[in-house]
N, C-alpha and C positions, 0 to 999 in steps of 0.2 A: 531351192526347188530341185525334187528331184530328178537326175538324169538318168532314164534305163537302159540299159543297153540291150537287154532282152533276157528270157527264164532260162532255166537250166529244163524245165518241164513246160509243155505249152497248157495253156487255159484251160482247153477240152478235157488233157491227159489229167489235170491235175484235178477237175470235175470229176471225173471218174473215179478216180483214184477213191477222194472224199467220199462219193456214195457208196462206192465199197465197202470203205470203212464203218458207215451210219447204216444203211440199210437194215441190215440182220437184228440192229438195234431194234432201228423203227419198224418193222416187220412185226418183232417181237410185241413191244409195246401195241401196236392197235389188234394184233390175235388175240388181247386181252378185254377186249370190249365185247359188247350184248353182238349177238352174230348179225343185227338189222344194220346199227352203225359200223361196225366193221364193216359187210360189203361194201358201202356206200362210202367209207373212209380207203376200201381196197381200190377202189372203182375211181375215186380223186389221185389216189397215188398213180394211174394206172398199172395196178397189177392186174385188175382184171374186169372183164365186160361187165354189162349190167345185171347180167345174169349169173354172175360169179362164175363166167369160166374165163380160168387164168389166164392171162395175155403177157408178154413180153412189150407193154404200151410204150409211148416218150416217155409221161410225167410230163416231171417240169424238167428244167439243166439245176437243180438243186446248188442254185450260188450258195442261199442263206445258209445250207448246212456245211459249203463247203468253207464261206466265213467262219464259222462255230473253230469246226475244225485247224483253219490255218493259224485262226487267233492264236489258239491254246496252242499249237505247234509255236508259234513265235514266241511264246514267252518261259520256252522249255519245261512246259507243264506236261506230263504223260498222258497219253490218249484218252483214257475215261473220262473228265471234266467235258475236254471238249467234246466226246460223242455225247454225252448227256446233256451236253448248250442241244448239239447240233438237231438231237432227236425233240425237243424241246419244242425248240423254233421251229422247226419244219410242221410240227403239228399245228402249232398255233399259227402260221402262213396257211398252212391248209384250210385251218378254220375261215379264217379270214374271207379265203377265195369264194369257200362256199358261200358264204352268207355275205357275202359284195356281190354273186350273181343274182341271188336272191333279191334282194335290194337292187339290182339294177335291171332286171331281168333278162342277161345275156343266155341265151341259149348253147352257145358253143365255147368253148378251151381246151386248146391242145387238140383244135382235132376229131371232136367226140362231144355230143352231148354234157352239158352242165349237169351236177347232180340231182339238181332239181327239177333238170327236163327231163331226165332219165328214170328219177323217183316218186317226183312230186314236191312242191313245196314245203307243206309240213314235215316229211322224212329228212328233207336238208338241214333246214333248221337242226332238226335233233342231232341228224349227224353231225355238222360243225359244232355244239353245244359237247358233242361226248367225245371232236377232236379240242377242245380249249380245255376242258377238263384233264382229260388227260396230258396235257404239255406241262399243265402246272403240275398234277401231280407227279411226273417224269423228273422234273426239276427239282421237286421236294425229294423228291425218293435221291437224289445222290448223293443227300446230306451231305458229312463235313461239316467243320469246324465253318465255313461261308456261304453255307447250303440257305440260312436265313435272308443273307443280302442280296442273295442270286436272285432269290422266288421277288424279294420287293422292287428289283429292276426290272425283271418278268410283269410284276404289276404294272409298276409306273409306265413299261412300253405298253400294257393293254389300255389302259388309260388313253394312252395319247392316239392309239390305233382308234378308239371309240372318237376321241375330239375330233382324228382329221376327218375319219367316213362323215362323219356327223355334217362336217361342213360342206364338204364333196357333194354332199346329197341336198345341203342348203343353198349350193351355186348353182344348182338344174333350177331353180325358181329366181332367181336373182336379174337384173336385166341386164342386158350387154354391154349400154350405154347411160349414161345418166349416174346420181350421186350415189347408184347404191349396185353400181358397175361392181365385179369382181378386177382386184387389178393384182400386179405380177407378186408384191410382195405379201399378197393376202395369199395369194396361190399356191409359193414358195411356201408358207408358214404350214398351210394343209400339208403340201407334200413332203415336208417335213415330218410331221405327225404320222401319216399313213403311210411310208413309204419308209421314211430316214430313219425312224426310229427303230423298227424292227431289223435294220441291218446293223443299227448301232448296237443294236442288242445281244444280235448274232454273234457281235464280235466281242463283245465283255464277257459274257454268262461264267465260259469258257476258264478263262483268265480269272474272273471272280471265284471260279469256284476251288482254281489252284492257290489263288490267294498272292495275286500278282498284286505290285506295288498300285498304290490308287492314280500317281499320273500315268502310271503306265494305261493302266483300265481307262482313262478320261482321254490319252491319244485314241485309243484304238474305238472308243465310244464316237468319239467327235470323225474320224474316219470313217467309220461306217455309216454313220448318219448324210456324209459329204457324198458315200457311193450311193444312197436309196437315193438324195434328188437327183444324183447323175442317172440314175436306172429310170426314175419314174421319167423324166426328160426324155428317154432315151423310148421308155414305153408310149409317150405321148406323140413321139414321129410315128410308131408303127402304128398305131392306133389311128392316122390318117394314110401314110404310105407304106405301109408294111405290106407284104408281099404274104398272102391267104396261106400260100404253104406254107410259108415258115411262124407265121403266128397264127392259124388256127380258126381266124375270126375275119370275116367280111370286108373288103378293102372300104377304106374309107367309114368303119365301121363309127368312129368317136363322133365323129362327122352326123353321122346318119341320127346317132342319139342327144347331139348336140350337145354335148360336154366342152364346159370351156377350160379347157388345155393351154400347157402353154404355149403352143405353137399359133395357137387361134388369139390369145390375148397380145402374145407377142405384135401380130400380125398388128391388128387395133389398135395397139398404142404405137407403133412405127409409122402408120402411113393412115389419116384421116378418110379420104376418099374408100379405102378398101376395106374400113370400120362401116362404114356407110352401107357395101355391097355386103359384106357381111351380117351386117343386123338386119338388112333386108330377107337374104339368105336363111338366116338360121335362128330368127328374132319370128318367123312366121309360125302359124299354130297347125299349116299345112304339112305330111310327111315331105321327109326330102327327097327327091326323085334321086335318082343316078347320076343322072347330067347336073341338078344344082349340084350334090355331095364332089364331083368333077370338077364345077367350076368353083365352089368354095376350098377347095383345098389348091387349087390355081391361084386364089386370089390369094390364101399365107402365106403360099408359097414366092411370088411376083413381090411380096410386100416385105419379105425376111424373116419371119416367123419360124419356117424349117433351119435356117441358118441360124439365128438370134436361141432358139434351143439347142443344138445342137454346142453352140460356141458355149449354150451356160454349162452344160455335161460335163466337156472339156474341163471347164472352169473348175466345178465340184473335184472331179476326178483329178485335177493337180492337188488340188486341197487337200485331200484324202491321202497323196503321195508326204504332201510338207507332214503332215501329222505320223505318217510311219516313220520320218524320216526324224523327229522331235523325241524318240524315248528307244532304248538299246531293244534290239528285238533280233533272235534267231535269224543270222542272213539266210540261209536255204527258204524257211517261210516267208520270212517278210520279202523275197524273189516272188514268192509263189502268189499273195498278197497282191503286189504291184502289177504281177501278169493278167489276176483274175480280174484287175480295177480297169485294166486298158482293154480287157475282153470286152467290156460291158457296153462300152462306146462301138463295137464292131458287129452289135446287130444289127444286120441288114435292115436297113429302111430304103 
């Protein structure tokens, strides 16, 4: 197991650093699009309002691209590969966002109106459709002698992005209780899919595309995948306690839409009497007031559900450490790697 002792560069510096590096790329790449999807692809990244005047917005904190990047640093590949995983992936996470709020129909992220509040729904669509396109062909365009294996890993994570939304969207109808309950290992599988996979991906593309040894690619695959269930864990506390400034979205917002998370399944299968109050709760066809969405997130909380996620995070995120720590990798990045994996555990909930 591994033991840190701490980076030479901290998490935030080394974020930054990464988008610096990718930016100019991605920049590049979506000024290539019809000018309708571009604002609207400008507008997700925040560069700029909805109006298309330029802003200095958040974004996102761009892990996935700083993954791309660190990968391809660790296995002493030259920066091109990995700015072209990084610009890649960032696209097709973008797509994703869009047409998950779409599909789920959250109005806010980061902040600011959703695409689709801001444009409409049919404009969204298009514009996540002409960010997926263009990631793949980002990805093709870097060629190389492993430009081929890249683009069908690229596949196989769109695949599995489709399988987990797919079921995500299948567990809003499913019931709380009873033989056709969602339970933690079904959970785990989705979040795996929709989550683990595109950071696994983040981190081969990279590496694949310099033409790194294949166990090497198959640690750094299986580690990334071990950081997406530690993030999505980690997104599924804020998603009840996360604090409106720092994420953007409504307290108590998963709550309010009745998404079963793990902190809520957790909850259910720890302590019976509080499965009971909870499918009362959140089993009803009634909106959830304030004070239920208060007392439902009391009752996962009283029951171990914030704890019992938070301990699986931890869990992932040592995983992810054994796996850096299983095949020879650049020390300065694979530092930087382990800083950004213990980052992901310290958003504030």
């Amino acid at each position: 197991m591994t033991t840190y002792a701490g980076p030479r560069t901290t998490a935030p510096s080394t974020l930054a650093r990464c988008r610096a590096t990718v930016e100019p790329a991605l920049r590049a790449a979506v000024e290539s699009l019809h000018p309708q999807p571009r604002r609207m692809a400008s507008f997700s990244f925040g560069w700029c309002d909805a109006d298309g005047t330029p802003t200095a917005g958040p974004g996102g904190k761009g892990v996935r691209q700083a993954l791309a990047v660190l990968a391809t640093e660790a296995v002493g590949a030259p920066a091109e590969p990995g700015v072209a995983a990084a610009v890649a992936v960032e696209l097709i996470h973008t797509f994703s966002l869009v047409h998950d709020d779409v599909m789920d129909g959250d109005e806010r992220r980061r902040h600011r109106d959703t695409v689709w509040k801001a444009f409409g729904t049919g404009p969204a669509v298009l514009a996540g459709d002409a960010l997926f396109a263009l990631g793949v062909q980002t990805l093709a365009g870097a060629g190389g002698q492993h430009g081929a294996e890249a683009v069908g890993r690229l596949a196989g994570t769109l695949g599995d992005l489709v399988h987990g939304q797919a079921d995500d969207l299948l567990f809003e109808s499913r019931p709380w209780t009873g033989p056709g309950a969602v339970g933690i290992p079904e959970y785990r599988a989705m979040a795996d899919r929709k989550t683990g996979a595109l950071l696994g991906c983040a981190m081969t593309l990279g590496p694949v595309l310099a033409g790194a040894a294949p166990p090497v690619v198959a640690a750094l695959s299986e580690a990334g995948r071990r950081l997406g269930l530690a993030f999505q864990a980690v997104d599924d506390l804020l998603g009840i306690w996360g604090d409106p400034r720092t994420t953007g979205k409504p307290v108590h917002s998963d709550l309010r839409r009745r998404k079963k998370t793990l902190p809520v399944l957790a909850a259910m299968a720890l302590d019976s009497t509080a499965a009971e109050h909870l499918t009362r709760l959140l089993g009803s066809p009634e909106p959830l007031s304030s004070a239920d969405a208060a007392a439902a997130s009391a009752i996962v909380e009283a029951a171990g559900g914030r704890e019992f996620t938070m301990e699986d995070a931890r869990r992932h995120v040592t995983a992810a450490y054994d796996c850096l720590d299983s095949v020879r990798l650049v020390e300065g990045a694979r530092d930087e790697l382990v800083a950004l994996s213990a980052y992901l555990l310290e958003r504030r909930v």
